[in-house]
N, CA, C and O atoms as a GROMACS GRO file, in nm:
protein
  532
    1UNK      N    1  -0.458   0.874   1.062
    1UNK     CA    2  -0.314   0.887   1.047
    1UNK      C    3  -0.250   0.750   1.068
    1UNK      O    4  -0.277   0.680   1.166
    2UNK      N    5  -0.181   0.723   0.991
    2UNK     CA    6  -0.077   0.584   0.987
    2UNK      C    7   0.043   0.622   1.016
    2UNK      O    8   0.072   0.741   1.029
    3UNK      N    9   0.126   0.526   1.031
    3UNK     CA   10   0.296   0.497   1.022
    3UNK      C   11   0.341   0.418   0.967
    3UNK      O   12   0.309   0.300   0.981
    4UNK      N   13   0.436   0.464   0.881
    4UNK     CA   14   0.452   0.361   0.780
    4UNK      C   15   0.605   0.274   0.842
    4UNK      O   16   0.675   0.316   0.935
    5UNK      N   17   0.628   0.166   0.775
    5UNK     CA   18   0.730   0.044   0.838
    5UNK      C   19   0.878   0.172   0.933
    5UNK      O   20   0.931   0.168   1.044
    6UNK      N   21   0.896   0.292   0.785
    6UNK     CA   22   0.984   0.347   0.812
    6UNK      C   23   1.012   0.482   0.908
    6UNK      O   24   1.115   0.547   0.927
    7UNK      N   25   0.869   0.499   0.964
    7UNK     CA   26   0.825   0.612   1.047
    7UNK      C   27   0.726   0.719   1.040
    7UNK      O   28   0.654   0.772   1.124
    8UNK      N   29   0.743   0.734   0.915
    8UNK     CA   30   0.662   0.823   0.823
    8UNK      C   31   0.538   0.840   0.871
    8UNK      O   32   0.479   0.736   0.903
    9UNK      N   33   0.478   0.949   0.886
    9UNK     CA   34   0.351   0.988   0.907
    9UNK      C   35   0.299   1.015   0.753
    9UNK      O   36   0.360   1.068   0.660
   10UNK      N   37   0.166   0.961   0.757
   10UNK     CA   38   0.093   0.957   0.623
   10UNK      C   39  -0.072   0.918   0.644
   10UNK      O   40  -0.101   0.814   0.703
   11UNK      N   41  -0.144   0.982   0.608
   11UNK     CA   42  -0.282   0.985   0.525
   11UNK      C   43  -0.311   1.004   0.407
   11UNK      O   44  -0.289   1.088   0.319
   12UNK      N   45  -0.407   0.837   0.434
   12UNK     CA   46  -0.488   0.790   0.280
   12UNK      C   47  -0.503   0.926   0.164
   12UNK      O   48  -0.443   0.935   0.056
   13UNK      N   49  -0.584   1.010   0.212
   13UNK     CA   50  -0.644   1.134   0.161
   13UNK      C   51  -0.505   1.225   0.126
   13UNK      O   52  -0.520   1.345   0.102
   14UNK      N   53  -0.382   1.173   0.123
   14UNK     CA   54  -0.250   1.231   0.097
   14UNK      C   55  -0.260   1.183  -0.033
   14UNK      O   56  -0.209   1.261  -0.113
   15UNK      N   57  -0.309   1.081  -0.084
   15UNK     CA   58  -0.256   0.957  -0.153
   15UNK      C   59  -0.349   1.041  -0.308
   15UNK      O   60  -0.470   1.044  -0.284
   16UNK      N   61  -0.324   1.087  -0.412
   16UNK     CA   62  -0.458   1.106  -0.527
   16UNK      C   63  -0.436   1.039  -0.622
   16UNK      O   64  -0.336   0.969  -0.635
   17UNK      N   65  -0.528   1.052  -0.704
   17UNK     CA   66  -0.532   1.014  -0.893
   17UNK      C   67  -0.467   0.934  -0.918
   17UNK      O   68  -0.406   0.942  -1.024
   18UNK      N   69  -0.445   0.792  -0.813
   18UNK     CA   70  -0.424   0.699  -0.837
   18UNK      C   71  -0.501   0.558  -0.757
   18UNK      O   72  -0.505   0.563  -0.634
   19UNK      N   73  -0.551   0.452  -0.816
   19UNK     CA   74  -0.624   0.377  -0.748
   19UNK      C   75  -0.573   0.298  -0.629
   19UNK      O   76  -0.471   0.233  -0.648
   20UNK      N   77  -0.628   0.294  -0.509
   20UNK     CA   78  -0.592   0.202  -0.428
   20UNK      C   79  -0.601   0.047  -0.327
   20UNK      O   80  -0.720   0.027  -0.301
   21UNK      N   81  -0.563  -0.001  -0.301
   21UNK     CA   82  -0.584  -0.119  -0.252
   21UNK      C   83  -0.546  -0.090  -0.076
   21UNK      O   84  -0.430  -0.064  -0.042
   22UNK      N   85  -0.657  -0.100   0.025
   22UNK     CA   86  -0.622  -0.090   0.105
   22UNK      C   87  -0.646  -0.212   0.190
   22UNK      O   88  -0.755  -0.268   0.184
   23UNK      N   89  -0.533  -0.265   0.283
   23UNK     CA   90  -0.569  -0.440   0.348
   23UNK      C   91  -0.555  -0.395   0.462
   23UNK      O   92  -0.479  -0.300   0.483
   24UNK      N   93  -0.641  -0.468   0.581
   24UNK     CA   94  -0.626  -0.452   0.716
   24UNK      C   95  -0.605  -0.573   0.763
   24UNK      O   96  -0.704  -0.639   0.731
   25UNK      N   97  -0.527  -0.642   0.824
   25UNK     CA   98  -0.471  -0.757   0.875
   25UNK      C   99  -0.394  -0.752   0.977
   25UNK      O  100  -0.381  -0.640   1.028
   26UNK      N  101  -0.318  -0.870   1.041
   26UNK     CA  102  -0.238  -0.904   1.135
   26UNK      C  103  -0.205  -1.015   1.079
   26UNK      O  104  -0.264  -1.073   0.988
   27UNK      N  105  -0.047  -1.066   1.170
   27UNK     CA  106   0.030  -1.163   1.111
   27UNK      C  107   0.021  -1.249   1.207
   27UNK      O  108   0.122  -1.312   1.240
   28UNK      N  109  -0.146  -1.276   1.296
   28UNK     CA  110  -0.180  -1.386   1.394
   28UNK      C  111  -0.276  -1.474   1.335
   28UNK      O  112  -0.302  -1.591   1.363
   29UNK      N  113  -0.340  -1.370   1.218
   29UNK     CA  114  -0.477  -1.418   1.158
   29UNK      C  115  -0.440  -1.539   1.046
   29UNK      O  116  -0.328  -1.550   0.995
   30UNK      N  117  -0.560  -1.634   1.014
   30UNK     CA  118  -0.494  -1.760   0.923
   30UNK      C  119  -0.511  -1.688   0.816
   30UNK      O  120  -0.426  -1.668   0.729
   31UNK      N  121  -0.665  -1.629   0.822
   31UNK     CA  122  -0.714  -1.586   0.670
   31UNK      C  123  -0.664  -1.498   0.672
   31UNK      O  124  -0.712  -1.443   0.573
   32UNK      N  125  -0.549  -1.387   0.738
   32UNK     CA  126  -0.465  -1.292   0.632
   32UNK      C  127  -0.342  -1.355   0.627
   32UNK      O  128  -0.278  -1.266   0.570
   33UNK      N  129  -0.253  -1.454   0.648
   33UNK     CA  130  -0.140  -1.535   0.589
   33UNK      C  131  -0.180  -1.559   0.477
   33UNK      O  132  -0.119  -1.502   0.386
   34UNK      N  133  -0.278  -1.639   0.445
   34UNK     CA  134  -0.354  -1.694   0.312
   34UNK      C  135  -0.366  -1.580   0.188
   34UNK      O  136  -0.329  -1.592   0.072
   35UNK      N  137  -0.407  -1.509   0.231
   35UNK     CA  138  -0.432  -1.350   0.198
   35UNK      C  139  -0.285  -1.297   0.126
   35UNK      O  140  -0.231  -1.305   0.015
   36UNK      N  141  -0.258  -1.244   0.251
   36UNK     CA  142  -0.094  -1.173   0.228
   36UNK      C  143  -0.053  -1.182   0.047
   36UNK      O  144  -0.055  -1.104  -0.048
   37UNK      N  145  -0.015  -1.342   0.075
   37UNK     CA  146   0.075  -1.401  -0.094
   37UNK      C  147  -0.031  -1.339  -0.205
   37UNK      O  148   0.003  -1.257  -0.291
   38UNK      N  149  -0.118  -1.372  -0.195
   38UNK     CA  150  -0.202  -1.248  -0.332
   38UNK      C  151  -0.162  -1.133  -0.335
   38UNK      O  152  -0.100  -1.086  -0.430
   39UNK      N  153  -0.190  -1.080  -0.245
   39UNK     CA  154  -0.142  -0.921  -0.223
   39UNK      C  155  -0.038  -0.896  -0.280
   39UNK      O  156  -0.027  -0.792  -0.345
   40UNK      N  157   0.094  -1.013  -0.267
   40UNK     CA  158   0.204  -0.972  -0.265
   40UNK      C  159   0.212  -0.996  -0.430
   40UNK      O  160   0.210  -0.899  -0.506
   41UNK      N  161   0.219  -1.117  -0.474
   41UNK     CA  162   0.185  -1.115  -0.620
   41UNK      C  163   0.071  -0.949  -0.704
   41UNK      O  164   0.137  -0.885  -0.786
   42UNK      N  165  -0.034  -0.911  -0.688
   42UNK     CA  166  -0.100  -0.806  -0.683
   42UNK      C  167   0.011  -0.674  -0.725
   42UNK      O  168   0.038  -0.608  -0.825
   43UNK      N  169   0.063  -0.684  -0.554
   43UNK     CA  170   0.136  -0.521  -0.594
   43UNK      C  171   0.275  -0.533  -0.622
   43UNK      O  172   0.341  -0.434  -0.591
   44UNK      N  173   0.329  -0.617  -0.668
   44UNK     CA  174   0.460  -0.715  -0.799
   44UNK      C  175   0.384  -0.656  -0.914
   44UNK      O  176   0.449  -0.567  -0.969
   45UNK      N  177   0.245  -0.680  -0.979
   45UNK     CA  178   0.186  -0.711  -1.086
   45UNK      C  179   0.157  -0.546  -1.121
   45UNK      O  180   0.156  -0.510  -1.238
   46UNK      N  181   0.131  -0.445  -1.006
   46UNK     CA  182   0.008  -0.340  -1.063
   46UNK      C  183   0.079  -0.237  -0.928
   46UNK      O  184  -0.009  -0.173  -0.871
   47UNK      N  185   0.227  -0.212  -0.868
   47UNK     CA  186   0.299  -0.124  -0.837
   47UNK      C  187   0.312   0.023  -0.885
   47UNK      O  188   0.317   0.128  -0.822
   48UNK      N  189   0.318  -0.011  -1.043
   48UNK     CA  190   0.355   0.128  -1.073
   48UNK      C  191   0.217   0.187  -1.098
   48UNK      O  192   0.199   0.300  -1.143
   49UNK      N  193   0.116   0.098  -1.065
   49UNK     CA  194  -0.076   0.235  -1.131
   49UNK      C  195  -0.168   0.217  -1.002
   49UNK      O  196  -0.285   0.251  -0.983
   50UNK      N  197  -0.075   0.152  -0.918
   50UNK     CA  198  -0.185   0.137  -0.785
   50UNK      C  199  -0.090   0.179  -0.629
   50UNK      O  200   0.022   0.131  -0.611
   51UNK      N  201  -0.148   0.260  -0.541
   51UNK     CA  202  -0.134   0.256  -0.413
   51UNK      C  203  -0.143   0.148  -0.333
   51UNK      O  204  -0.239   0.080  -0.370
   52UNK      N  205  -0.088   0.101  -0.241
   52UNK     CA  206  -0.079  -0.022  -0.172
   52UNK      C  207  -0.093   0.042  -0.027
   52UNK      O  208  -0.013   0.124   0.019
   53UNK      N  209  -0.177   0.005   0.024
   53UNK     CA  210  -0.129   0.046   0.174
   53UNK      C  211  -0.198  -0.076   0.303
   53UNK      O  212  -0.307  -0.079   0.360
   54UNK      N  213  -0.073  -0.170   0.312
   54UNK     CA  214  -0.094  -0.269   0.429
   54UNK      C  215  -0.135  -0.240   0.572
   54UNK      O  216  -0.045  -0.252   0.655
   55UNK      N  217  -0.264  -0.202   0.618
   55UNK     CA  218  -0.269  -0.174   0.717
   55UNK      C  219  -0.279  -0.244   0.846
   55UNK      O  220  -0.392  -0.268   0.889
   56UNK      N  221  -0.173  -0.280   0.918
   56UNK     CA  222  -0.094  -0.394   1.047
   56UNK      C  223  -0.211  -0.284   1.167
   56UNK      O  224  -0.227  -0.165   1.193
   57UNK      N  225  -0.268  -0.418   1.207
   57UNK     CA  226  -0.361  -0.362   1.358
   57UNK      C  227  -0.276  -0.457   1.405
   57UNK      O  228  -0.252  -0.577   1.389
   58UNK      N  229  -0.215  -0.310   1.509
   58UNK     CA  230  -0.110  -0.330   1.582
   58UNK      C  231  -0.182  -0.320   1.733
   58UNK      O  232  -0.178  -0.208   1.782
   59UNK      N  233  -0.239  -0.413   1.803
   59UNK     CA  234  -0.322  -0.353   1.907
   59UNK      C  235  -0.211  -0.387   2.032
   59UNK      O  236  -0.251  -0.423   2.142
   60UNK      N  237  -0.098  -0.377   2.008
   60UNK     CA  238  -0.003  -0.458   2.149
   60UNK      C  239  -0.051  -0.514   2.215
   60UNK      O  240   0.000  -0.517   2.327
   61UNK      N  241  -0.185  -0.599   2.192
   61UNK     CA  242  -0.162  -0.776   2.262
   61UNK      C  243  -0.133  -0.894   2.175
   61UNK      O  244  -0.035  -0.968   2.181
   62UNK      N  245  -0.235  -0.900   2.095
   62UNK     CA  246  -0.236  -1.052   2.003
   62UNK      C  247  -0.100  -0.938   1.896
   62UNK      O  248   0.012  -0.978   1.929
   63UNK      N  249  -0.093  -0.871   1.834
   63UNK     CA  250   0.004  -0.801   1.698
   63UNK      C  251   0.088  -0.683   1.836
   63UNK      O  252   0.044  -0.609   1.924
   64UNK      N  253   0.197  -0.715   1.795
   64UNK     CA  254   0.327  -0.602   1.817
   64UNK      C  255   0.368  -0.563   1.721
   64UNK      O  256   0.320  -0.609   1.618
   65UNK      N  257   0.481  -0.453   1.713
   65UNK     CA  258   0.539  -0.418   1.654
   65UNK      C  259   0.656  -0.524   1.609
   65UNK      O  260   0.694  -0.545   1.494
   66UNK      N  261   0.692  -0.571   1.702
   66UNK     CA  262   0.815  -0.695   1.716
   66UNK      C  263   0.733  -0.811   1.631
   66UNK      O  264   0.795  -0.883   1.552
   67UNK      N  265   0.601  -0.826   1.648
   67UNK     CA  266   0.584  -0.978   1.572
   67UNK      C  267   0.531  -0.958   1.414
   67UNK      O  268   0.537  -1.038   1.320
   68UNK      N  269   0.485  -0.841   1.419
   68UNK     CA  270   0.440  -0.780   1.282
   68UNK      C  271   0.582  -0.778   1.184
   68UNK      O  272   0.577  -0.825   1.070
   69UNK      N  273   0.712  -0.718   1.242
   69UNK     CA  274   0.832  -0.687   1.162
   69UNK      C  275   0.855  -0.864   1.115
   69UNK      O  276   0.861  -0.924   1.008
   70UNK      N  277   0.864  -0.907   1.275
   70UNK     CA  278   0.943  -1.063   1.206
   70UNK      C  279   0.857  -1.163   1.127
   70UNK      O  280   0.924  -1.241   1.058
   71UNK      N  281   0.729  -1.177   1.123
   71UNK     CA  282   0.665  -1.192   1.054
   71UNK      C  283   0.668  -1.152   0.915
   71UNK      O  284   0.688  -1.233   0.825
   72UNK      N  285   0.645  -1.013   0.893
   72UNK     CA  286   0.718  -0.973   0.720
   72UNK      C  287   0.842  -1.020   0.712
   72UNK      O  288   0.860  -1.087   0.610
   73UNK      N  289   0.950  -1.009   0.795
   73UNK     CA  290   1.075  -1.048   0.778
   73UNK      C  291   1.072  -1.180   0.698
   73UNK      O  292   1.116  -1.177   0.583
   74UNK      N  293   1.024  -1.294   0.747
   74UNK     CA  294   0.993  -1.436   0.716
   74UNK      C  295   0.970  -1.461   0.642
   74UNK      O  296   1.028  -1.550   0.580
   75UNK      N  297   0.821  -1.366   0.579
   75UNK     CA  298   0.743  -1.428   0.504
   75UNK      C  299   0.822  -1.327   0.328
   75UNK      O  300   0.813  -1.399   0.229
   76UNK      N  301   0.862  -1.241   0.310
   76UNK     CA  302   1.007  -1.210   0.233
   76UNK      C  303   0.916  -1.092   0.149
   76UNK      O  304   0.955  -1.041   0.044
   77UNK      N  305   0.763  -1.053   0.230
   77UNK     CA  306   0.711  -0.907   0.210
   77UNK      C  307   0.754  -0.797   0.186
   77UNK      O  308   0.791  -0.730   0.282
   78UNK      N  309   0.766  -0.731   0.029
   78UNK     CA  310   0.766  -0.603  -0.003
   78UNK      C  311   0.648  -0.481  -0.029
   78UNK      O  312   0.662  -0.362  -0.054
   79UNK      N  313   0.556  -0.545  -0.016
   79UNK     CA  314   0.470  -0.472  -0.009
   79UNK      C  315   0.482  -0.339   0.108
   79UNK      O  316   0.550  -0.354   0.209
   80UNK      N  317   0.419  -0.227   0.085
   80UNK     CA  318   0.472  -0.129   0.163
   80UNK      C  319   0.335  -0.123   0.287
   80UNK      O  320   0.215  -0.110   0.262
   81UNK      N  321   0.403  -0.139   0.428
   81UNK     CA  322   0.327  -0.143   0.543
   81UNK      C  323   0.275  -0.027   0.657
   81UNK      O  324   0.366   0.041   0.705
   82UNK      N  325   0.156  -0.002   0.698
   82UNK     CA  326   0.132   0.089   0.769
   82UNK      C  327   0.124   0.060   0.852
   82UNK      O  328   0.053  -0.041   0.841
   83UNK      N  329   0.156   0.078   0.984
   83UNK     CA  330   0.081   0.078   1.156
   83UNK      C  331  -0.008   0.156   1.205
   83UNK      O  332   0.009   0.276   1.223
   84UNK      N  333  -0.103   0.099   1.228
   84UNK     CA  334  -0.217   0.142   1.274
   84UNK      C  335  -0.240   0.097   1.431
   84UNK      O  336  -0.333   0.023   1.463
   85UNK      N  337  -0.127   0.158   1.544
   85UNK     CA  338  -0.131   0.137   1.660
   85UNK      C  339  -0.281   0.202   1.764
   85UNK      O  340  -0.324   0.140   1.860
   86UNK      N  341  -0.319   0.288   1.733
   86UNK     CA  342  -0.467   0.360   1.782
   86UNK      C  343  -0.546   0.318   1.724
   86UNK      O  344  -0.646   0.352   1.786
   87UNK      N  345  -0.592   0.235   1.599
   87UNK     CA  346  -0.660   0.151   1.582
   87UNK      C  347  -0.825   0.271   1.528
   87UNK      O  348  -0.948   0.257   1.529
   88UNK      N  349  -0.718   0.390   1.483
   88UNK     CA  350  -0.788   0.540   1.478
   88UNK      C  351  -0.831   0.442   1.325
   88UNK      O  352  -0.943   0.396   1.346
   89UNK      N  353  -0.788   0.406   1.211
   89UNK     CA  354  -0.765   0.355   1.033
   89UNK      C  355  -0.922   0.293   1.113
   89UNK      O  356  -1.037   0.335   1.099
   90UNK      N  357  -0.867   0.178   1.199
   90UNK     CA  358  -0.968   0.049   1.165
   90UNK      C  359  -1.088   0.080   1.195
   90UNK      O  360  -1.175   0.038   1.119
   91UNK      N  361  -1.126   0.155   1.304
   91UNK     CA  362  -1.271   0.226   1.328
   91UNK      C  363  -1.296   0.315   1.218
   91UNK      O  364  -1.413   0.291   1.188
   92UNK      N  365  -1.253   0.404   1.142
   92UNK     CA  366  -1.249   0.513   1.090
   92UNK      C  367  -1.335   0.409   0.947
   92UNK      O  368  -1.448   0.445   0.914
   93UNK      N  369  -1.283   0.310   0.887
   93UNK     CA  370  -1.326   0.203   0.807
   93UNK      C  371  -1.424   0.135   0.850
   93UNK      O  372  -1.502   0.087   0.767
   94UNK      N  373  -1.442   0.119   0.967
   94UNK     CA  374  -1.589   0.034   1.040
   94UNK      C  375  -1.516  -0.092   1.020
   94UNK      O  376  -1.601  -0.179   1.038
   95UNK      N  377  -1.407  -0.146   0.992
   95UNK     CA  378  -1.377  -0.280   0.984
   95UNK      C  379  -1.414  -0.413   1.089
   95UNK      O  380  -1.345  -0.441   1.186
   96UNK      N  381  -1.487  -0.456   1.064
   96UNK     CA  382  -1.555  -0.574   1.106
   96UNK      C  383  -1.481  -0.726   1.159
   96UNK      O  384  -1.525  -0.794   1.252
   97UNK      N  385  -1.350  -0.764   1.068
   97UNK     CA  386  -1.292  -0.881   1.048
   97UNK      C  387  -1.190  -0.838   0.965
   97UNK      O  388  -1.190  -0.741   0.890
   98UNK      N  389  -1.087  -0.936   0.988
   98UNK     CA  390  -0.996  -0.892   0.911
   98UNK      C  391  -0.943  -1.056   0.830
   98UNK      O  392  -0.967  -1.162   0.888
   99UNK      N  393  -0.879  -1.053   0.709
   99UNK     CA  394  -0.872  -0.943   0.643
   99UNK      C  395  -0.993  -0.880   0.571
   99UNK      O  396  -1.076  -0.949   0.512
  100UNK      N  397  -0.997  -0.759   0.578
  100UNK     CA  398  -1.065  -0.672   0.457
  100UNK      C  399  -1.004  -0.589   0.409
  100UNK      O  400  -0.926  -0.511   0.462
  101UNK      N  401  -1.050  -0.603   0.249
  101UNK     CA  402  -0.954  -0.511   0.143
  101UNK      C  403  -1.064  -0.416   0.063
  101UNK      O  404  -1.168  -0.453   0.009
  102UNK      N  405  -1.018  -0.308   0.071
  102UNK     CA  406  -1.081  -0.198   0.028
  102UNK      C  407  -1.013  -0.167  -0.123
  102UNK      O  408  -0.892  -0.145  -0.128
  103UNK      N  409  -1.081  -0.166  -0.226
  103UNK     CA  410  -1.060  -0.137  -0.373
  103UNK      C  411  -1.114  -0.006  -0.335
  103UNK      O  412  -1.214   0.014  -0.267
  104UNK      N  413  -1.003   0.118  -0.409
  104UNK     CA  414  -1.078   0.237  -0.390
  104UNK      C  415  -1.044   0.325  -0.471
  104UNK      O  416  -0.929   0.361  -0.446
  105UNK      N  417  -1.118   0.414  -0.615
  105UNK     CA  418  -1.046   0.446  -0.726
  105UNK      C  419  -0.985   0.539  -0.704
  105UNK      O  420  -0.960   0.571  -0.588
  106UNK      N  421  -0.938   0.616  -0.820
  106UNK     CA  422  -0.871   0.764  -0.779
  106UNK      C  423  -0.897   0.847  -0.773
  106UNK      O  424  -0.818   0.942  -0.772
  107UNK      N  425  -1.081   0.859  -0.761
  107UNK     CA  426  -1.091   0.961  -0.674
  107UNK      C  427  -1.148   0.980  -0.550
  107UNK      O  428  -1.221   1.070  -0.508
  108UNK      N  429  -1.086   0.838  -0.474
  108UNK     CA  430  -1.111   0.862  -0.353
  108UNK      C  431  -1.277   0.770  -0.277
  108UNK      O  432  -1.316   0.756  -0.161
  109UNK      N  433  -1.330   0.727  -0.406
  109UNK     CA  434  -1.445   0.627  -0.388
  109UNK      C  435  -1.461   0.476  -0.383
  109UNK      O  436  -1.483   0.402  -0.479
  110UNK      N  437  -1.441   0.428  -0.212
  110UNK     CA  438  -1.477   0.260  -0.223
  110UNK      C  439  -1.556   0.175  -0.342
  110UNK      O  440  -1.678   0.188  -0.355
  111UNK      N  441  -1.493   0.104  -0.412
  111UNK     CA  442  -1.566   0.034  -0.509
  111UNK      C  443  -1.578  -0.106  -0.470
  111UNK      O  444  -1.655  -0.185  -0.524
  112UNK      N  445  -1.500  -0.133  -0.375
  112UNK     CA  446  -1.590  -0.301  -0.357
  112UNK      C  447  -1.497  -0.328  -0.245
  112UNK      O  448  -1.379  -0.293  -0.241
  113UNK      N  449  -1.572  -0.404  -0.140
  113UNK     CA  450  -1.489  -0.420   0.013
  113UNK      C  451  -1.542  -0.606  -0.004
  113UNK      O  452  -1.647  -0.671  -0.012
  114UNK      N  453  -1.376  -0.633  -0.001
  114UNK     CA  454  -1.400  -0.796   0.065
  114UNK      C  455  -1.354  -0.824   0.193
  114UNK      O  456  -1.252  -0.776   0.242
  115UNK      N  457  -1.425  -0.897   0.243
  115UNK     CA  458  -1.418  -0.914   0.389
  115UNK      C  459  -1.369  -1.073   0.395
  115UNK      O  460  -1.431  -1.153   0.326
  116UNK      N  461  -1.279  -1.111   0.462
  116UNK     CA  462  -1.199  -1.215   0.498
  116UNK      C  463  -1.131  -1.310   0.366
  116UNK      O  464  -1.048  -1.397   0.390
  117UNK      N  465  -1.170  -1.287   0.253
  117UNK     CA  466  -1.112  -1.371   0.146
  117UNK      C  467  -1.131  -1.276   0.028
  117UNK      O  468  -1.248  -1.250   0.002
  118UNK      N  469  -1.046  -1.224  -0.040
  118UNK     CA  470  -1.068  -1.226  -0.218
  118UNK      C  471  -0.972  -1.262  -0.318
  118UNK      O  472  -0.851  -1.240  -0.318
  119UNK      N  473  -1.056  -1.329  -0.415
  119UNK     CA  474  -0.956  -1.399  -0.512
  119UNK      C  475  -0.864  -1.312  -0.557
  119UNK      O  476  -0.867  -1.189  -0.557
  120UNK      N  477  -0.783  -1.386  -0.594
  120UNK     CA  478  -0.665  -1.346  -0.725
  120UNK      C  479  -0.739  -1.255  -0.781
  120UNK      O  480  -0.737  -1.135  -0.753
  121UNK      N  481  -0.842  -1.334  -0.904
  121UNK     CA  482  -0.896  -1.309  -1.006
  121UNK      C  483  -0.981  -1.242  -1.021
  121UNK      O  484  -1.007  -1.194  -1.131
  122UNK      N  485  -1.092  -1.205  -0.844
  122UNK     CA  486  -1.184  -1.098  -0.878
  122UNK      C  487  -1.042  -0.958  -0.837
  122UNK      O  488  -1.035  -0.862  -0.914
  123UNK      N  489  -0.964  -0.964  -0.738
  123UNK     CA  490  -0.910  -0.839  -0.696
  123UNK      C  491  -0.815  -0.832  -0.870
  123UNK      O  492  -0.815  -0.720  -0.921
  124UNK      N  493  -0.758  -0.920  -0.933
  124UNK     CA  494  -0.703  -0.835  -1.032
  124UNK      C  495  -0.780  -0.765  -1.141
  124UNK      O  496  -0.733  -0.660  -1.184
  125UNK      N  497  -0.908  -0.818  -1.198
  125UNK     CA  498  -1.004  -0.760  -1.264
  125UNK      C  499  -1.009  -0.637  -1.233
  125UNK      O  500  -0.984  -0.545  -1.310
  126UNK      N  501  -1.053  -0.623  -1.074
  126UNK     CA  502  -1.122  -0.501  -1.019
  126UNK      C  503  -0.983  -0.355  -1.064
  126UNK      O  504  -1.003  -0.238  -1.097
  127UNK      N  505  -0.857  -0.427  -1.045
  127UNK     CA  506  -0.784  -0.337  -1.041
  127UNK      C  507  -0.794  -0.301  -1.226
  127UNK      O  508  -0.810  -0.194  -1.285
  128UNK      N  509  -0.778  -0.427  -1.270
  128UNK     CA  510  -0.776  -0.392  -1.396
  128UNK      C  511  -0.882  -0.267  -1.455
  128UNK      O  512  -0.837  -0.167  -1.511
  129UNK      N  513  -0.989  -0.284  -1.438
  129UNK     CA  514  -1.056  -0.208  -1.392
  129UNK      C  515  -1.062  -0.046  -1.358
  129UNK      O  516  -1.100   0.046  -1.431
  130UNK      N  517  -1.017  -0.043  -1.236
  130UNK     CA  518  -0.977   0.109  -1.196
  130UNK      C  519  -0.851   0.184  -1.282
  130UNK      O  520  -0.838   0.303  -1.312
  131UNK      N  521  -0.773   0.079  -1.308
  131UNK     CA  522  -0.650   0.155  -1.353
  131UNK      C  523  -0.706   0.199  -1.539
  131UNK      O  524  -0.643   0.288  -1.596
  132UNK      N  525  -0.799   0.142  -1.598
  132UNK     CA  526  -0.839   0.168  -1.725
  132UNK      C  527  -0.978   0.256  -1.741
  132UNK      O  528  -1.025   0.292  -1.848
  133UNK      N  529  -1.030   0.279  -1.617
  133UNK     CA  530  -1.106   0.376  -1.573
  133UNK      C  531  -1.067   0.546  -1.627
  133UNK      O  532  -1.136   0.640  -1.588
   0.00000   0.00000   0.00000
């Protein structure tokens, strides 16, 4: 179970028959700043055929709620954000490092997990990809 920026209670497995991109990050990490601006270009590019779901490990020491907001605030992020304060998402994924981005089609099957870096060019293929699937 997540929370989304606006309160919302929501699960992935809510989400169907549409492909998704799922990111796990914090706004302490270098390699998800670096990260982020793809993303953000990404779901600008492929909004209306793809799910987006930013998942903020919010563990209230190194990521708050307070540094996560002003952080998007700054950085001028529309992408749509989840909190993952129980840190229930990031185990549930086995996530290792962050960032990792989960490509996952629509029906619900991981198709390719990058762990701390992926290009532009392989993540837009991939989407290209799922959405012509």
């Amino acid at each position: 179970m997540l929370t989304s920026n606006e309160g919302a209670q929501v699960q992935l497995s809510d989400y169907k028959f549409r492909p998704k991109v799922v990111v796990f990050w914090a706004s302490w990490c270098p390699d998800c700043q670096k990260e982020l601006p793809i993303i953000q270009r990404l779901y600008d590019k492929y909004q209306d055929k793809v799910d987006f779901f930013m998942v903020d490990i919010v563990d209230g020491e190194r990521e708050t709620l307070e540094t996560s907001h002003q952080f998007l605030r700054n950085q001028g992020f529309t992408f749509p954000v989840y909190i993952d304060q129980d840190l229930q998402a990031f185990k549930f994924f086995d996530v290792k490092a962050i960032p990792t981005i989960f490509i996952v089609d629509k029906d619900g099957i991981v198709k390719q997990i990058y762990v701390e870096q992926g290009s532009e060019e392989i993540l837009s293929k991939d989407l290209k990809q799922l959405i012509n699937d």
